[in-house]
Steps between C-alpha positions, in 0.01 A plus 500: 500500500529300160249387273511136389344413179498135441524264251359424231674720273201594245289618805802635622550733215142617531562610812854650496607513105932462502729447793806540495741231572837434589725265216735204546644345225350135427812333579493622845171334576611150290838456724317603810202248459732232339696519846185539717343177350785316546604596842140459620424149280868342645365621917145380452608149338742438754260578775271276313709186466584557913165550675241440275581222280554212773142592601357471157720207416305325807174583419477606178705384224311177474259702284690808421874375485690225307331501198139554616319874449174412608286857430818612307705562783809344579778596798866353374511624185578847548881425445394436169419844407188564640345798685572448885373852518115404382342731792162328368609157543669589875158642548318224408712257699447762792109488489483160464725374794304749729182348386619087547415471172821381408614264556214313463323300766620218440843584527748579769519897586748732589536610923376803591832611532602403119206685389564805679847503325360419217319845531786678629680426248244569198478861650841549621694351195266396191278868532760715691286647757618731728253501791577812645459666124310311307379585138217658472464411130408697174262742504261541179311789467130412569215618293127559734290243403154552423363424811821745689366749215147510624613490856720774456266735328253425723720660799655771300216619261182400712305329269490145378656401109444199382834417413372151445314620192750719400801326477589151378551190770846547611715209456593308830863346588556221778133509589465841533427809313661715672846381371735776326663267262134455357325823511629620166377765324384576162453776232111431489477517910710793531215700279290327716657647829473836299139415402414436898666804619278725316198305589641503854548876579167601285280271747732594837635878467293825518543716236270761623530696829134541604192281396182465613474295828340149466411217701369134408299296693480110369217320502566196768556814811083571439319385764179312414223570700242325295473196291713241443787553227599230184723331687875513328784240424815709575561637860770749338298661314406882578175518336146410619219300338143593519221257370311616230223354684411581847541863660769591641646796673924528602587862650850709606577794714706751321652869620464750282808704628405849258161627389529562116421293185583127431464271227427154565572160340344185532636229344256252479441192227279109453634225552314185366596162653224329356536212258656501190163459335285694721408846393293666800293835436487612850566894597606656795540866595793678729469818677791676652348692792714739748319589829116400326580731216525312152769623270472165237306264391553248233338193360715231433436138243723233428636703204664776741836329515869718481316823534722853546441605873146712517612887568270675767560917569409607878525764668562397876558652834781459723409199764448126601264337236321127471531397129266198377470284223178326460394209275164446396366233278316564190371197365248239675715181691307264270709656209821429699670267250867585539769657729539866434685727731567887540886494552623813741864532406527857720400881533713748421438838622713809353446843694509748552539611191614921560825560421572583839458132722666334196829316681848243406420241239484123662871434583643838435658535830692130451704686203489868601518556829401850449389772227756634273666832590417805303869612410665322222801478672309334781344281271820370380580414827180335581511307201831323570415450825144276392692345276841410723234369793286220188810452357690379782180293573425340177908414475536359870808766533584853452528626134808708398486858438499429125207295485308729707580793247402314180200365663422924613570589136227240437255624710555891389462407149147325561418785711567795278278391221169662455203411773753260703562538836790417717391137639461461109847544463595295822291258390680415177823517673399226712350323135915454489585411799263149513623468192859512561704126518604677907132413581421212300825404614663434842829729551696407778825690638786354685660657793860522517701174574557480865932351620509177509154420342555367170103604328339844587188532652205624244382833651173569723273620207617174314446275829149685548400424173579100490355477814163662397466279159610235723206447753258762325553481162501901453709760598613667852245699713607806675668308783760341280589795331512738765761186672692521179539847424633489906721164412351366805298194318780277591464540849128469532479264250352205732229740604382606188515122408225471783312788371512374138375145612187663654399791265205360273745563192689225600243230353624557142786306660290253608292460115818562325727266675265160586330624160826398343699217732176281578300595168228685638482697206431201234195328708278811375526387129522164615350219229355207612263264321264426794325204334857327416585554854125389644565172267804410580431538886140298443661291255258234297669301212126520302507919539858483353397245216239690449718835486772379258197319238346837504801707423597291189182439388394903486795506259311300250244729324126335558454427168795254456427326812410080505178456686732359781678777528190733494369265764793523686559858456130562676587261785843662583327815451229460741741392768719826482196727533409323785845516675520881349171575693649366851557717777896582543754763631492798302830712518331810501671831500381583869653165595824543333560884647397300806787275477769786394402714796513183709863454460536877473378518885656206608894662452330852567379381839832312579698830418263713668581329827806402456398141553767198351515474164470081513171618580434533104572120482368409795183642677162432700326783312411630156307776358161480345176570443154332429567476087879343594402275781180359340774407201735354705170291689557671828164603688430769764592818305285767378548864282722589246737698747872276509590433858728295747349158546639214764562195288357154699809297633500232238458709180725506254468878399726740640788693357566560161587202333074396536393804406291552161738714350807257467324193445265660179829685350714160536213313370405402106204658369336111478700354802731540833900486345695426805801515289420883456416509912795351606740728294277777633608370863890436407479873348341687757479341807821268533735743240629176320695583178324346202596343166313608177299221377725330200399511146269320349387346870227255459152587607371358819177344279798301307571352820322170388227408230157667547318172599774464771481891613124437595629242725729676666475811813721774369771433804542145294528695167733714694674232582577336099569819419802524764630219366589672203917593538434852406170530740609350791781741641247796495155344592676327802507829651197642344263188548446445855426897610233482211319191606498615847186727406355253229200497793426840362329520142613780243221713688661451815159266597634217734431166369622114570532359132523590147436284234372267698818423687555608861762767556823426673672861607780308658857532419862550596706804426825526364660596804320142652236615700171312488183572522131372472280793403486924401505499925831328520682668209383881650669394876821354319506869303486670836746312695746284319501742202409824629853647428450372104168742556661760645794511220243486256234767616845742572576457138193566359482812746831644438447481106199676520634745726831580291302475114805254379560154506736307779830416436795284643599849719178480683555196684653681776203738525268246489629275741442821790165486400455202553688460846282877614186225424636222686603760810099703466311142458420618112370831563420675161574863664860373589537357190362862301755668697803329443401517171495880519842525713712210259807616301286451154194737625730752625805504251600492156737354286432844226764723409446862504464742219651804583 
């Protein structure tokens, strides 16, 4: 077995320091390129001028050919010196054809059978694909991201870090942040890794053998038996409320398993959720009973906030016991001026407290799996062995003998001072280990290169490990590494696909993934001016008169104001208070998490049953509850729990592209921008290559005059602003996706008109379909287009899935992803899976260090 340590070569000399390597002189590698270059630019021309050219020259060259380069690219020139070999322009002219985007409509297209040489000879020629080896491509070493980090520690330590706190936001790379190429790393947040690994092991590993046993109980698993509690915003939360005024009684059962002295802790505070103003002198009192016997009592005032837990010392008898808290009020209801509250976070009972029932520390068996030996040699042993079994863990693969005997000398060091015991020591060995670039880092090995395969596969631990961060975001359970250590996760790697798919783990693939690809993410901090919105959707030329006087005329201080302008300046005023004070849509947070776990649901439920993916574009259902549906107008729905709900026949709704989540994060903060919408949809739904907007574009508002832009609907601004020669290519594409959902405000709120005009979501596509509303364009997606979709969401899938960018090589893979979703009918699990079994997934393009 070899170890491959990829590129790039500063983290690679963190993680290896100098490799040898085998010298040629220069001139060897000058002659042999010079003749490679040549051989290969003289075969692919020639090919070129035979098959390719009298295609292009029919269809093409009329815009790309004698003399003209619309979009900078022209065919019959490369004679003249230029690059036949531009994999990025064959790539380009590959997408495009696939897509009948070009040619355009209105001109004649290629056969079938000219664009399926067309393709064959792109991958065959122009990229060099071998299809039964194909490239797997470069490998960069990937960095855990913060949220991998958390995940990570959460499965190997046991506790949860905040490694959203800790670290800074990690940079992301074609629309993901899980891409290796942008995870670098940086002298401040490697002291920060160092800084978290200390904080880590201190909260997570046992120093001491024995402690004293304890238990908590929270607050919300009392039962209340009396009264009726202060009734609480957040279902999550573990505490319980009790009103400072009306009595109250919640009780437990607890078994005391020992007789023997305990010490309990009740960790009780006020909460006031009265007024800002209101300052309210009532008093309450709480008693902490256990089978009728009172061990505490203790008044409590609206001053008793963030108080230590209250320590009580009992002596207590092995058996079942009924523990009670009781409220009682203190101060007359006619005094009841505010909103005070006795928070119970939780009781914590510690006991016994003899010596002889203490037991393990709280996670001391996850890192020790038993006590330490009493022989030194033993112990020598034993440590290696704790060490071997987290190291191999926290690395994803077994360390080398070497590691494991620096990281012993580690732990003996520790261990041999004064007072410290051996977990001490262990437990700053293992301080190294999270801080080592091997965790932080994802090592991968190669296995040797297999006659005639041309790559070597990367080895089980390796394939274990990018499957895990793949659809869990963390690392391998017990079942993938006990398959790897075997070298058997090859052959049941289809069944622990399956497994993986249902284990609840798998729904960081779900957040992390449609987080990223369909913005779920950004619609949390989304920023939307809900009056500009409400206006523009109940639009009254007086209101924005009145608007635009007011805003200049606040500019002038009062005292230099004419008495027309103060005159003025109160009319204009009055009629924005009033339109301020109208009921409208508020984007509340609720609604907005709402919307994120609507979309969230909507792919997790398609996965999940392993329905078609066109059901993301296309669908009779959604997912909401009563705060989404009473925002999108829909009636019938009650309780804050999200669920499946049957859309009626004739509603617009269903699949992604109506959802909340794309239409606020495509959207202005004042207005809809179907300009931003329909690159949204050429991005991530169709896959269509786009241009970068050209300096110094004009603004759509410089479309025409203001006076004139009043007059106009946006799809007629639109429409000036495509006549503009550097506009028009671009917004051709872009323009007709976006209007499509111009019904739909930049809340997502259906509507019929904005700014007084009527909406028309009509339009033709590039490719020349028609269509007269959102309905149409969703069942052209899903039938004419469906294998632009499938492309696409492939893509985006296999990027996140590999942490790297596409290239030219990937064609080949891609297009058996896409044919395994025309065969299944778009099932996601098929799709996951040949994900997991393609060339790029399995192989590697690394060299090994030896």
């Amino acid at each position: 077995m070899r170890r491959i340590y990829p590129q790039p070569i500063k983290v690679r000399a963190i993680l290896v320091g100098t490799a040898d390597c085998i010298r040629f002189p220069l001139s060897f590698f000058v002659a042999s390129s010079i003749f490679h270059i040549a051989w290969a630019k003289d075969d692919l021309f020639s090919s070129f001028r035979s098959e390719i050219e009298p295609i292009l020259d029919r269809y093409c060259y009329d815009c790309h050919g004698y003399g003209m380069n619309e979009g900078g690219v022209v065919f019959d020139e490369f004679e003249e010196g230029k690059d036949i070999h531009n994999q990025e322009l064959w790539l380009k002219v590959l997408k495009n054809t696939r897509a009948s985007v070009m040619p355009p409509d209105d001109e004649p297209k290629p056969t079938n059978s000219e664009l399926k040489k067309i393709a064959r000879w792109i991958k065959s020629e122009a990229f060099k694909i071998d299809p039964e080896f194909p490239d797997p491509g470069h490998i960069t070493v990937r960095r855990l991201n913060r949220i991998e980090y958390r995940n990570t520690i959460r499965d190997l330590m046991g506790i949860d870090f905040d490694a959203m706190d800790a670290f800074p936001p990690d940079d992301s790379g074609e629309g993901f942040d899980n891409i290796g190429e942008a995870l670098s790393i940086s002298p401040l947040l490697l002291e920060k890794y160092l800084d978290a690994a200390h904080a880590i092991v201190a909260e997570a590993v046992p120093t001491q053998r024995r402690v004293v046993a304890e238990k908590r109980v929270v607050g919300k698993d009392f039962i209340v038996s009396k009264g009726e509690l202060a009734e609480v915003e957040s279902k999550r939360r573990k505490s319980i409320d009790f009103s400072f005024y009306n009595s109250q009684i919640a009780k437990i059962g607890y078994s005391f398993q020992d007789s023997g002295s305990y010490q309990i802790f009740v960790d009780a505070e006020v909460e006031d959720e009265s007024e800002d103003d209101v300052v309210d002198p009532s008093r309450c009192r709480l008693t902490l009973k256990m089978d009728g016997q009172t061990l505490f009592e203790k008044e409590f005032d609206r001053s008793m906030r963030r108080l230590a837990p209250f320590q009580i010392n009992q002596s207590i008898d092995q058996g079942d016991k009924e523990i009670a808290i009781l409220i009682e009020p203190l101060t007359p209801d006619t005094e009841k001026v505010g909103d005070l509250r006795v928070r119970l976070e939780n009781i914590t009972i510690k006991g016994p407290i003899e010596p002889e029932y203490w037991v393990h520390p709280k996670r001391y068996s996850r890192f020790f799996t038993e006590d330490p030996p009493a022989s030194k040699k033993d112990r020598r042993s034993y440590t290696k062995r704790v060490l071997r079994e987290f190291a191999t863990r926290a690395f994803r693969r077994p360390p080398d003998e070497a590691t494991v005997n620096r990281l012993s000398k580690i732990a003996d060091y520790y261990s041999a001072q004064e007072g410290k015991t051996i977990e001490f020591g262990l437990a700053q060995a293992m301080v190294a280990v999270l801080a080592s670039p091997r965790f932080v880092f994802r090592e991968e090995g190669i296995e040797r290169l297999r006659s005639p395969e041309k790559y070597p596969d990367v080895d089980d631990y390796a394939l274990a490990t990018r499957l895990s961060y793949f659809l869990w975001s963390s690392m391998p359970d017990e079942e993938l590494f006990g398959l790897a250590k075997e070298n058997r996760l090859r052959e049941n790697l289809q069944s622990q696909v399956t497994r993986m798919l249902k284990d609840q783990r798998s729904q960081q693939f779900v957040e992390n993934f449609v987080g990223q690809w369909l913005h779920a993410r950004d619609v949390v901090d989304g920023n939307i001016n809900g009056l500009d919105v409400f206006l523009r959707d109940h639009y009254d030329p007086e209101v924005f008169e009145a608007r635009k006087t007011f805003s200049a005329l606040r500019l002038v201080p009062a005292a230099q104001r004419t008495e027309e302008q103060k005159d003025a300046y109160a009319a204009s005023r009055a009629v924005v208070a009033k339109v301020s004070r109208q009921p409208r849509p508020r984007f509340l947070r609720s609604t907005r998490d709402a919307m994120r776990r609507e979309t969230e649901m909507a792919f997790e439920y398609v996965l999940k049953n392993n329905r078609s993916l066109l059901e993301l574009l296309d669908s009779d259902y959604t997912f909401l509850n009563e705060d989404l549906a009473e925002h999108y107008g829909m009636e019938g729905i009650s309780g804050s729990k999200m669920r499946l709900v049957k859309l009626a026949e004739d509603s617009p709704r269903g699949g992604i592209l109506t959802q909340g989540t794309i239409l606020t994060t495509t959207s202005n903060p004042d207005r809809t921008s179907p300009v931003k919408r329909g690159l949204f949809v050429m991005e991530n739904i169709l896959g269509l290559p786009s241009a970068p907007p050209p300096p110094d574009i004009p603004a759509l508002e410089d479309a025409a005059s203001e006076e004139e832009l009043s007059k106009l609907s946006l799809r007629e601004t639109l429409a000036l602003h495509r006549e503009k020669p550097l506009c028009s290519s671009c917004h051709n594409r872009m323009d007709p996706l976006g209007l499509a959902l111009e019904n739909f405000n930049a809340f997502g709120i259906w509507r019929d008109a904005e700014m007084g005009h009527a909406i028309d979501p009509s339009g033709r596509l590039m490719s020349g379909e028609s269509f007269e509303n959102i309905q149409g364009l969703k069942r052209i997606l899903v039938t004419k287009r469906k294998r632009d979709f499938y492309y696409c969401i492939s893509e985006k899938l296999l990027t996140y899935a590999l942490g790297r960018g596409l290239e030219y090589y990937d064609v080949e893979t891609l297009d058996h992803l896409v044919e395994t979703l025309q065969e299944t009918g778009g099932q996601p699990q098929a799709l996951v899976l040949a994900i997991a079994q393609s060339t790029p997934f399995q192989k590697t393009r690394g060299k090994a260090l030896n």
